[in-house]
C-alpha positions in Angstrom: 98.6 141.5 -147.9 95.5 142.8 -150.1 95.1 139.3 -152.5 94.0 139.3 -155.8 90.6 138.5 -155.9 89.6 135.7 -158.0 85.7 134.2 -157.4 84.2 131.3 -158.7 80.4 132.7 -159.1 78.7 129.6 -160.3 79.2 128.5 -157.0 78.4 131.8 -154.9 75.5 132.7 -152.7 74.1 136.0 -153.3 74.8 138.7 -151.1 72.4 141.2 -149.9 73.8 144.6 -150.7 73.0 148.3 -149.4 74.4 149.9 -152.0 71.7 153.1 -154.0 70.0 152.3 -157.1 71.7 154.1 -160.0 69.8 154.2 -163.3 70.7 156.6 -166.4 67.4 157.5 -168.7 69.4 157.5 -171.9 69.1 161.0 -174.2 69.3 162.7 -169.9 72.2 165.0 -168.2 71.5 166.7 -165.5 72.3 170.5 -164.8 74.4 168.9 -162.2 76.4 166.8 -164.3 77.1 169.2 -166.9 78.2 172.0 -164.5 80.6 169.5 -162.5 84.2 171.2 -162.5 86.2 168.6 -160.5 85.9 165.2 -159.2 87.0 165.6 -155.6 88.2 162.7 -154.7 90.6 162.3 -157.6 91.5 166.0 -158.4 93.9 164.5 -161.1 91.5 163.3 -163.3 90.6 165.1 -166.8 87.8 163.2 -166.8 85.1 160.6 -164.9 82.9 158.1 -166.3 79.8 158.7 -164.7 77.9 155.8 -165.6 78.8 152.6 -167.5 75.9 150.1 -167.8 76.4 147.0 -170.0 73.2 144.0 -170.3 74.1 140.6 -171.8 71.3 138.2 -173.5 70.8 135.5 -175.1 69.1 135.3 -178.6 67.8 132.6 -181.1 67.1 133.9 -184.6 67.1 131.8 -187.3 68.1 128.4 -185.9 71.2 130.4 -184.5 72.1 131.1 -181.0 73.5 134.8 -180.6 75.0 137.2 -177.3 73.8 140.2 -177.1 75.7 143.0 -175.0 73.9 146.5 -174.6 75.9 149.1 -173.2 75.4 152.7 -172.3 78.5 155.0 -171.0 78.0 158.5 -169.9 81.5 160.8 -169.4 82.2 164.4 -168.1 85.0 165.8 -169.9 86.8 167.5 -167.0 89.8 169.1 -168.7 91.3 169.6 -172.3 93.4 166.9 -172.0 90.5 164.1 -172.0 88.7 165.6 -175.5 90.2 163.0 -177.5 87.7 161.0 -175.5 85.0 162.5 -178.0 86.4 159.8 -180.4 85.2 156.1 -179.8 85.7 152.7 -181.4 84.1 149.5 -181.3 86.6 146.6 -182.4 84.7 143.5 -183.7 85.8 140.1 -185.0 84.8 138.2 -188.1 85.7 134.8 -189.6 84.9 134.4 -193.5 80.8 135.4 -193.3 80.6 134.6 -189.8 80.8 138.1 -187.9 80.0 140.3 -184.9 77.4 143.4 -185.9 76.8 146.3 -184.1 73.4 148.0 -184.2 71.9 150.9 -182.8 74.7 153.2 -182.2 73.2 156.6 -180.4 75.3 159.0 -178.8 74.7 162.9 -177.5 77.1 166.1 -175.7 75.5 167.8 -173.3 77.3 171.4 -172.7 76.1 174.1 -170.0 74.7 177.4 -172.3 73.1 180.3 -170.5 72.8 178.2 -167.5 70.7 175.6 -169.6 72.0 172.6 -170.7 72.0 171.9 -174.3 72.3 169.0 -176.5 74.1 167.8 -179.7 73.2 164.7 -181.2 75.8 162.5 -183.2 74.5 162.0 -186.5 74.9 159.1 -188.8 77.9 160.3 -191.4 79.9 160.9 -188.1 80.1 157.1 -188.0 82.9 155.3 -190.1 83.8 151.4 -191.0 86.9 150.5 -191.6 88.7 146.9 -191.9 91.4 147.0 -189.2 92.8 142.8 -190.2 91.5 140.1 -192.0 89.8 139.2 -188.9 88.8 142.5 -187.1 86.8 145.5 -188.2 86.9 148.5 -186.5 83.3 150.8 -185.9 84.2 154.3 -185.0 82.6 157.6 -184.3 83.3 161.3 -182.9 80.8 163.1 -180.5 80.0 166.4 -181.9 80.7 170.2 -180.4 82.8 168.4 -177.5 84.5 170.8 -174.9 86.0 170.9 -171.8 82.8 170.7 -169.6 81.0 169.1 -171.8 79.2 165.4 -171.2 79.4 163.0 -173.8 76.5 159.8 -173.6 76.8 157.0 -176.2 75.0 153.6 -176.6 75.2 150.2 -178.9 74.0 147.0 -179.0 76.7 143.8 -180.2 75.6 140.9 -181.7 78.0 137.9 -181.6 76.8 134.5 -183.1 78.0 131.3 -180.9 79.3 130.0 -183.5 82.1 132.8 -183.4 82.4 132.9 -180.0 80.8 130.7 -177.1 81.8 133.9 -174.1 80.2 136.8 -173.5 82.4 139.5 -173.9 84.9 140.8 -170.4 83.4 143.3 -168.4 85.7 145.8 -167.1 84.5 147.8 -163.7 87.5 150.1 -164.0 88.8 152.5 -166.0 92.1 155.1 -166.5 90.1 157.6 -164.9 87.6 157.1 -161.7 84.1 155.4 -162.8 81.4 156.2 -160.2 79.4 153.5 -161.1 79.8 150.2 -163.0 77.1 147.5 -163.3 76.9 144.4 -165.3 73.6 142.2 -165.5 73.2 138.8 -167.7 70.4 136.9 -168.0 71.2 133.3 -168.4 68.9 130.6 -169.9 69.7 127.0 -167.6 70.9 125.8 -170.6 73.9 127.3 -170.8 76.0 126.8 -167.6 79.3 129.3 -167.4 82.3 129.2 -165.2 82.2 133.4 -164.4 85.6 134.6 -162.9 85.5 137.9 -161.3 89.2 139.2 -160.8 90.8 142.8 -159.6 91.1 144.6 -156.6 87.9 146.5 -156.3 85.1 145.4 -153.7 81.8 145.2 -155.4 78.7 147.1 -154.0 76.1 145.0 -155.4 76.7 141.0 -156.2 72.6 139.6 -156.8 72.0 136.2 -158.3 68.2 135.2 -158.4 66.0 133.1 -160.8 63.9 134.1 -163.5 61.7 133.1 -166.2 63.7 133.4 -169.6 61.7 134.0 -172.7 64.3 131.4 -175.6 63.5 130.3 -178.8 60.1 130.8 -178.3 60.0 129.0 -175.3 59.5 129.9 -171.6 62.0 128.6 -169.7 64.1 128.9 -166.1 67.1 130.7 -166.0 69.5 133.0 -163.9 70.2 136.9 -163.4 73.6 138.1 -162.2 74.0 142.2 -161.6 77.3 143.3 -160.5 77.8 146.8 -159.7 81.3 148.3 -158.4 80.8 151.7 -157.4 83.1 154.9 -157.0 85.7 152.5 -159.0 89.2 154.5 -158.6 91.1 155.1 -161.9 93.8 152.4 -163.2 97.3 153.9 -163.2 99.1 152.3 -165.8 102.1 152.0 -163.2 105.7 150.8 -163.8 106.7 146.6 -163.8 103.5 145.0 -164.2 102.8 142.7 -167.1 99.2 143.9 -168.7 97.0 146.4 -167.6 94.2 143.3 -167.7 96.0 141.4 -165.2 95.1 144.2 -162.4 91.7 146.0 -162.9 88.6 144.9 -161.9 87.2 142.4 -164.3 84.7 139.7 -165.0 85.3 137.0 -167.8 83.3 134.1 -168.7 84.2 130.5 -170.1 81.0 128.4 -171.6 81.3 124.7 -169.4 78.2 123.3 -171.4 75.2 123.3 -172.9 72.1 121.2 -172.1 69.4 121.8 -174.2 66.9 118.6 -174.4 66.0 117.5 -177.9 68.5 120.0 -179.1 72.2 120.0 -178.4 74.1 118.8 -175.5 77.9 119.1 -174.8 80.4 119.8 -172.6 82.9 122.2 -173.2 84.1 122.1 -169.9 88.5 121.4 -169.4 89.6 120.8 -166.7 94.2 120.7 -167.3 94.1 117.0 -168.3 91.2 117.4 -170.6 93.0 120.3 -172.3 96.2 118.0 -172.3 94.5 115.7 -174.3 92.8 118.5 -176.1 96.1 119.7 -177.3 97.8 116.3 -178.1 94.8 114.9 -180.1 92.4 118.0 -181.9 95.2 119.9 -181.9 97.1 117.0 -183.4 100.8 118.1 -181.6 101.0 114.3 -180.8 100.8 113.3 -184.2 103.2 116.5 -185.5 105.9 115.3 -183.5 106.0 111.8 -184.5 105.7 112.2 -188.5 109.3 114.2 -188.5 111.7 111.7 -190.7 112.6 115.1 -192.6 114.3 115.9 -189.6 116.8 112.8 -189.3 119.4 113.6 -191.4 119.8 117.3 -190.2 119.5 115.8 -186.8 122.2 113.3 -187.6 124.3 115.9 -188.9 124.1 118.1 -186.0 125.2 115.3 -183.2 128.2 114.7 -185.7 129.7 118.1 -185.5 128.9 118.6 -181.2 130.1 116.0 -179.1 128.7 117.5 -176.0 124.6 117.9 -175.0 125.4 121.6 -174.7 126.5 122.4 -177.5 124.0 120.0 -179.7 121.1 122.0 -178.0 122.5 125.1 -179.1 123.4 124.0 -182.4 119.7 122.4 -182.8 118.2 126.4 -181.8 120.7 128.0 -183.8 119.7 125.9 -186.8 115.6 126.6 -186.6 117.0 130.4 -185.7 118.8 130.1 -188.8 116.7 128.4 -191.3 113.0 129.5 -190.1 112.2 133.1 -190.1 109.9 134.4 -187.4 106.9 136.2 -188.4 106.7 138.0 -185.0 103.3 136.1 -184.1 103.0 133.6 -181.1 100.4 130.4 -181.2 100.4 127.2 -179.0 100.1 125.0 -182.0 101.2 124.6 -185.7 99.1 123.5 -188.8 101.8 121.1 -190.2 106.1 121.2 -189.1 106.8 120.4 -192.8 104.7 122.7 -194.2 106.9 125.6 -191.9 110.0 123.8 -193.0 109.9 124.0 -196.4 108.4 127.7 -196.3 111.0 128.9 -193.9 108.6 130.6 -192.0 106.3 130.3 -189.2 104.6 131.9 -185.9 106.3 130.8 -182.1 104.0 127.7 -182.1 105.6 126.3 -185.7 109.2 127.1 -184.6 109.3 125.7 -181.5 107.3 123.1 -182.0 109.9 122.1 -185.1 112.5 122.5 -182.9 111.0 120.2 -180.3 110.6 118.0 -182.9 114.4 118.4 -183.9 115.7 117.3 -180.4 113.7 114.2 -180.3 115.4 113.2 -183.7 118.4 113.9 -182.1 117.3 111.5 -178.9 116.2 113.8 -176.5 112.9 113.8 -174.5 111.9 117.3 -176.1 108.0 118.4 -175.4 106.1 121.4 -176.2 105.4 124.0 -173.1 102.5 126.5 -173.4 102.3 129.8 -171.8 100.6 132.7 -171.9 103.1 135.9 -172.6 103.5 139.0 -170.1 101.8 141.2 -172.4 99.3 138.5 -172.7 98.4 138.4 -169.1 98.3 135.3 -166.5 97.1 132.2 -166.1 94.7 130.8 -163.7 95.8 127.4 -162.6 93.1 126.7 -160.9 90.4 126.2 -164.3 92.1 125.1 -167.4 91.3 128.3 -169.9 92.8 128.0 -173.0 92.2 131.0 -174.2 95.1 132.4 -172.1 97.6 130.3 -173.5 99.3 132.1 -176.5 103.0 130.8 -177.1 104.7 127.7 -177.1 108.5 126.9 -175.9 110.5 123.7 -176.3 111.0 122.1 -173.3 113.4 119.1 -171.3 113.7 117.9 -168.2 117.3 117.0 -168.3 118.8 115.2 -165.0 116.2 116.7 -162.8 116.8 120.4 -164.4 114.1 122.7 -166.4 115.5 123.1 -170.0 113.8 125.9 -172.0 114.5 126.2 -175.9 113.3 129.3 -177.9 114.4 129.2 -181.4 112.5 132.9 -182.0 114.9 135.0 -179.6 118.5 134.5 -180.8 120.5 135.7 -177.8 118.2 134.1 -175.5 120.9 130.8 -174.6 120.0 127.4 -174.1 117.7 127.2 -170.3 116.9 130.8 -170.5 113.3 131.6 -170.9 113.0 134.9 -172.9 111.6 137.7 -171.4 108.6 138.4 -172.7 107.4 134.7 -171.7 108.4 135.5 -167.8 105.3 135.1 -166.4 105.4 132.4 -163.5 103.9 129.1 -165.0 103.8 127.6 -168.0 101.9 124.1 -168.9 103.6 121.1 -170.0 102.4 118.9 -172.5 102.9 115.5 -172.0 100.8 112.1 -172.6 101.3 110.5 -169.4 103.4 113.8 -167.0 101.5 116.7 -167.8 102.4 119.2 -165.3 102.9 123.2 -164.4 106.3 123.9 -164.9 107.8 126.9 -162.8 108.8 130.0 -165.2 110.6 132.0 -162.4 113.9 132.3 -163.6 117.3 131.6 -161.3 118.9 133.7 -164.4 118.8 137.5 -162.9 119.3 140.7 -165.3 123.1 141.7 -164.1 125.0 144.8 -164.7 128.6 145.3 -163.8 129.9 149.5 -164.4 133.5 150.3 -163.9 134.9 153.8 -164.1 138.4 155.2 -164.3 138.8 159.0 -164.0 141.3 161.9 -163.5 139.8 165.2 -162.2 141.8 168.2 -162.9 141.9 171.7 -161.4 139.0 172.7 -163.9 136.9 170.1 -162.9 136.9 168.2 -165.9 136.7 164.5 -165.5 138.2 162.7 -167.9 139.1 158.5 -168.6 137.1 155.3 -169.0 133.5 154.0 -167.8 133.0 150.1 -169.2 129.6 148.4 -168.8 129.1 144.6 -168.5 125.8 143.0 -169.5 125.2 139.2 -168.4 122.4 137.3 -167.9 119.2 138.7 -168.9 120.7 141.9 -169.5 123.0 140.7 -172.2 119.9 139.4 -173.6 118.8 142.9 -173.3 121.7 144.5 -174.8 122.8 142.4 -177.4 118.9 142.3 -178.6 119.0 146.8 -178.4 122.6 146.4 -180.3 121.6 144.4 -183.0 117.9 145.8 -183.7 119.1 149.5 -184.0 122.7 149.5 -184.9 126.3 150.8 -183.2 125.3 154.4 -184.3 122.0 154.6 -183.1 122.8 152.5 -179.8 125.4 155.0 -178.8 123.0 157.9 -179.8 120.7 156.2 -176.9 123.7 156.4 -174.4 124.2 159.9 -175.1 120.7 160.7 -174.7 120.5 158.9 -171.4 123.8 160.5 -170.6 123.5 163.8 -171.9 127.1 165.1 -170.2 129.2 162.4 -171.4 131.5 163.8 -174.5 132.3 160.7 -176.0 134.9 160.4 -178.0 135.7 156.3 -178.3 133.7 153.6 -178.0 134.2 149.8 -178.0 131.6 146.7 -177.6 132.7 143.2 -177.4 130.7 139.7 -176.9 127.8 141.2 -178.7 127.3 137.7 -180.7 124.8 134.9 -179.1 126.5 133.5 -176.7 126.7 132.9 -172.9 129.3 135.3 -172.0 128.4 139.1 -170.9 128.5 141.5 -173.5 130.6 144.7 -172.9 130.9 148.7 -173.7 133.5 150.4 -173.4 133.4 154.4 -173.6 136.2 156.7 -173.7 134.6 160.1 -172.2 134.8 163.6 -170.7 132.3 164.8 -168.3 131.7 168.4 -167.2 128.8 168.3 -165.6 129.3 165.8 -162.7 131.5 168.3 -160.5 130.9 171.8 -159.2 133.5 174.4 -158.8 133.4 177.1 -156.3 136.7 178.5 -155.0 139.4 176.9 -153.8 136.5 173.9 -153.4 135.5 171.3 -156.0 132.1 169.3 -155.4 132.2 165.9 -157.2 129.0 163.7 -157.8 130.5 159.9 -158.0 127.6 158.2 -159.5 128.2 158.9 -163.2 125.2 157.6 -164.9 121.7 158.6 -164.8 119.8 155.6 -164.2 118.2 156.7 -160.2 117.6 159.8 -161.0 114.5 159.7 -159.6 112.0 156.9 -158.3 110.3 154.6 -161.2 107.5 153.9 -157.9 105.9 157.6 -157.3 102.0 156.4 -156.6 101.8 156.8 -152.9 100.2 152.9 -152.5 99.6 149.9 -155.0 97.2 147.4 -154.6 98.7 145.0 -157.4 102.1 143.6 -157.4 105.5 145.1 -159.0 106.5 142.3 -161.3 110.3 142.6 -162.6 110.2 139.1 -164.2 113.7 138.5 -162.6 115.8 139.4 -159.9 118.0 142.5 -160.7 121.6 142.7 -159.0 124.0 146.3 -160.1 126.9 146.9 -159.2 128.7 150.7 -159.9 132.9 150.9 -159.6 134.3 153.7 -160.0 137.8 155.5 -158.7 139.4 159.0 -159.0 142.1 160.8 -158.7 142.1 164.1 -157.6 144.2 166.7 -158.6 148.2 167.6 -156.9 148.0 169.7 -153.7 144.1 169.0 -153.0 142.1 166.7 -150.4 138.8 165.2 -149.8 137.0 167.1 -147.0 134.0 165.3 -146.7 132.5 162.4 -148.4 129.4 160.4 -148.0 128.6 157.8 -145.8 128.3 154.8 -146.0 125.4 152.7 -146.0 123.5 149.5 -146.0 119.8 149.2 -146.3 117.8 145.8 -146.7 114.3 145.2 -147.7 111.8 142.7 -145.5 112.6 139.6 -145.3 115.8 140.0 -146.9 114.4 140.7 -150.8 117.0 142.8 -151.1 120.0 145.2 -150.6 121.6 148.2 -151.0 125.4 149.1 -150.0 127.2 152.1 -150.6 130.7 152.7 -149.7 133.2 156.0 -150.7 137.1 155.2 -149.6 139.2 158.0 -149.7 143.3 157.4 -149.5 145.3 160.5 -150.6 144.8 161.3 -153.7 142.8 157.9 -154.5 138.8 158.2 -154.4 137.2 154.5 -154.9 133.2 154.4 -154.8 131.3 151.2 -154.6 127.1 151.0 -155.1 125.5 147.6 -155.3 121.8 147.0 -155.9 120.4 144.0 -155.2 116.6 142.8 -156.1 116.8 139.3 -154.6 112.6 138.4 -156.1 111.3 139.0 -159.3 107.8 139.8 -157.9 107.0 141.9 -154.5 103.8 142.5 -153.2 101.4 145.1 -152.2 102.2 145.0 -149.0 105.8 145.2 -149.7 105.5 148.0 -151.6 106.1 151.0 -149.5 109.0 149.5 -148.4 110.2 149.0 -152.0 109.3 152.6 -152.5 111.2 153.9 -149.9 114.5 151.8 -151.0 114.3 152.9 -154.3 114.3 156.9 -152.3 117.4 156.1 -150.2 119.1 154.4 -153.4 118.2 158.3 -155.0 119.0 160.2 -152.1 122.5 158.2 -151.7 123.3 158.7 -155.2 123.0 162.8 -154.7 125.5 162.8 -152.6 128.9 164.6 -153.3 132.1 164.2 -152.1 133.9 168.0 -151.1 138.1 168.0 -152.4 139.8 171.1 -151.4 142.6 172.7 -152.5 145.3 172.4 -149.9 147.3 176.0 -148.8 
């Protein structure tokens, strides 16, 4: 199995390394550089980063401590496709007057004229400010006379006060094209002591640590240099079933454990899971919130009135906050006051969860707040408590020794189901005296039922009924599609997917939040799905599009294939063939299984006179395989295809 990679580098000896020196004279391309037409070992790639260089420091000015990251990129533009990456922004954050600057932006394109090269140089009204949030402003500017052919260079120095942020900023090695060299130094006074995390899948070529003398705050003093280089990084495909891009390419990230400075200022910022327990209980006053709820009572009185059973008073406790407190679409791990989101009606995850935690201990229950970080968010490390990466909240009980998750933000998401986007293996329990990880891997899977009725005629016309049946997390799924674009548009999006249905009835039932599977029912005719030739008719069983062709084309993956749930399919369907005709040949049947039984696939045609009946199950039996399971995933997903192709030959009998 090729393992994610995850070193602890305050502990780490350095390594000695053979890898070239590789240093870029900024305002430089060479002739070879700028008459490069392909990148061999990627022939795919419109485009290469040929050198990315960033420098991190440490500055006092002022009585204020500020990191300082200087980084130079140079890029070959291999093809037209990758001009848009002429255009570059710089995303920097800002709270009130405290903010991130960036200085000394320089860039240049080098193109190849009369076998010379020749350079532009990005001049200052090509560079633009504009306020992207309350929070973020965005620094952009376009390279000038960029072609295919062309190399663009650009360089910048950020400026971010501790005070706004105690990390240096993530290096990323890799890129979505191939990056022939990435290196990373940081010079660090031995006042400041970091936990450094390098992550990804890439080997580095050089990892050097030694000491050095560190000139700070006019003062001499001992420190340490890191330089990290990954070289010949290959490009990032954004591939299919993975939760962020961040979770998979080479990385380093940093997390401040303290600072002792003599005389001066020393703490420790350092949290280990029960510190940040007790971090989010007391500073982040969720201990407090959940005891000052007497607002609550008589709602919660009210509820246990009308529901006898504990089922049904859960769900009636979400379905109020659903009800009552609009979601502004934003996730948080706290709230700045539950009565404050009460009587405004609206709030962020953190606020309506927590007030729905809050709910269900008025009502008696022993409700506490879960943190998490989301899919798109990325995951956690639970090996150093980084709070960082926590970014949404769910209600949570342990209710005769089973998990209970509550989300009062996803409406068709029942009681015990977490939602999808927060399927992301562990969340962290927040508790004063049973803190714990609690296991997001759901037992729920994402099941689909399809049953079809047809009649083929002479013409090869099929003609009947084809219902789906959504449970589980694809109910979730479907209800959620059904309600956010409407009946119309919903069955526009079947016809799209199914461009040779003609429709001409449809039904849906179970589409309200509830437990049971949601169902659609179309009344069709199909054309399309059976060949005529002669006395012969050619008829492709597998009436819906949905393996077509494999989701899984890379030839190898080095990161896993995350679903978020187990997946199990099953296709019905049965025919009847026209008087006076008889099947021929049909397809055989089949059963394949995936290692270690994380999976299945059966396929099955009957025929019985004029009766065809066709059965196709798919099972996904893990909600995560891994790299080394992925060629074999591959390869089901191909015979799933391949199967699917098949036809069954009727003939017309003399």
């Amino acid at each position: 199995m090729i393992k994610y990679i995850i070193t602890l580098f305050t502990f780490i000896v350095a390594l000695s390394t053979t890898a070239q020196e590789n240093k870029h004279k900024f305002g430089e391309a060479s002739l070879e550089e700028v008459s490069m037409k392909a990148y061999p070992k990627d022939s795919s790639a419109d485009a290469v980063v040929l050198y990315d260089y960033g420098e991190t420091n440490f500055r006092y000015t002022n009585n204020n401590i500020f990191i300082v990251l200087k980084q130079h990129t140079k890029v070959k533009i291999l093809k037209k496709s990758a001009l848009d990456r002429a255009s570059s922004s710089v995303l920097l954050y800002k709270v009130g007057n405290n903010e991130e600057r960036i200085f000394d932006i320089k860039a240049f394109t080098y193109n190849l004229i009369d076998g010379k090269v020749a350079k532009d140089k990005l001049s200052k009204d090509m560079i633009f400010k504009e306020k992207s949030s309350d929070n973020y402003t965005n620094h952009k500017f376009t390279l000038p006379n960029v072609k295919e052919g062309s190399v663009i260079e650009y360089s910048y120095e950020i400026e971010t006060p501790m005070t706004l942020s105690h990390n240096p900023k993530i290096w990323i090695f890799q890129n979505d094209i191939p990056v022939l060299w990435s290196e990373y130094r940081i010079d660090i006074p031995n006042i400041f002591y970091y936990t450094m995390l390098m992550s990804g899948y890439l080997p580095l070529a050089i990892n050097e640590k030694k000491p050095l003398n560190i000139r700070f705050a006019g003062t001499d003093m001992p420190g340490v240099s890191y330089r990290f280089v990954v070289e010949n990084g290959a490009a990032f495909r954004d591939e299919p079933y993975i939760t962020t891009p961040l979770d998979y390419v080479s990385k380093i990230d940093f997390e401040l454990s303290s600072i002792d400075w003599t005389g001066v200022l020393t703490k420790n910022f350092s949290l280990d899971y029960a510190s940040m327990n007790k971090t989010l209980l007391v500073d982040y006053n969720l201990e407090e919130q959940l005891r000052k709820t007497n607002f609550l009572k008589n709602i919660a009185k009210e509820i246990k009135a009308k529901n006898a059973d504990t089922l049904s008073q859960w769900r009636a406790a979400k379905n109020y906050v659903f009800s009552n407190i609009k979601w502004n679409g934003k996730s948080s791990i706290y709230s700045n006051g539950l009565k404050k989101v009460f009587d405004k009606k609206e709030g962020d995850a953190g606020d309506i969860n927590l007030l729905l935690t809050a709910l269900l201990r008025e009502m008696g229950y022993d409700a506490n707040p879960l943190i998490l970080s989301t899919r798109a968010n990325g995951y956690i490390n639970e090996t150093y408590a980084l709070l960082k990466k926590f970014n949404y909240l769910l209600a949570y009980m342990n209710y005769s020794g089973k998990d209970i998750f509550l989300d009062a933000t996803d409406e068709f998401a029942d009681v015990g189901i977490v939602p999808i986007r927060c399927l992301n293996k562990k969340g962290w329990l927040v508790h004063p005296t049973e803190a714990r990880f609690v296991s997001l891997i759901p037992k729920e899977q994402d099941r689909e039922y399809k049953k079809a009725e047809f009649v083929l005629n002479e013409e090869g016309e099929l003609s009947g009924k084809i219902s789906f049946s959504y449970a589980g997390y694809g109910a979730i799924r479907a209800k959620s599609d059904l309600k956010e674009t409407g009946q119309e548009k919903y069955l526009e999006e079947v016809k799209k997917d199914n461009p040779s249905w003609s429709i001409s009835k449809v039904q849906y039932s179970n589409t309200e939040p509830n437990n049971r599977a949601m169902e659609a029912a179309f009344d069709l005719n199909i054309n399309e799905h059976v060949i005529k030739a002669g006395n012969l008719l050619y008829l492709k069983p597998i009436l819906s599009d949905d393996y077509s062709e494999n989701p899984f084309k890379a030839s190898e993956r080095s990161f896993p294939v995350d679903f978020g749930c187990s997946l199990d399919e099953t296709y019905m369907a049965n025919f009847e063939i026209p008087e006076g005709y008889k099947v021929i040949e049909a397809p055989k049947s089949a059963s394949i299984t995936l290692p270690s039984d994380g999976g299945r696939f059966s396929y099955m045609v009957r025929a019985d006179g004029r009766k065809i009946n066709v059965v196709s199950k798919i099972q996904l039996k893990k909600p995560i395989y891994y790299a080394d399971e992925y060629l074999f995933l591959k390869e089901f997903f191909d015979k799933i295809i391949a199967k699917h192709q098949e036809q069954i030959v009727i003939k017309k009998e003399n």
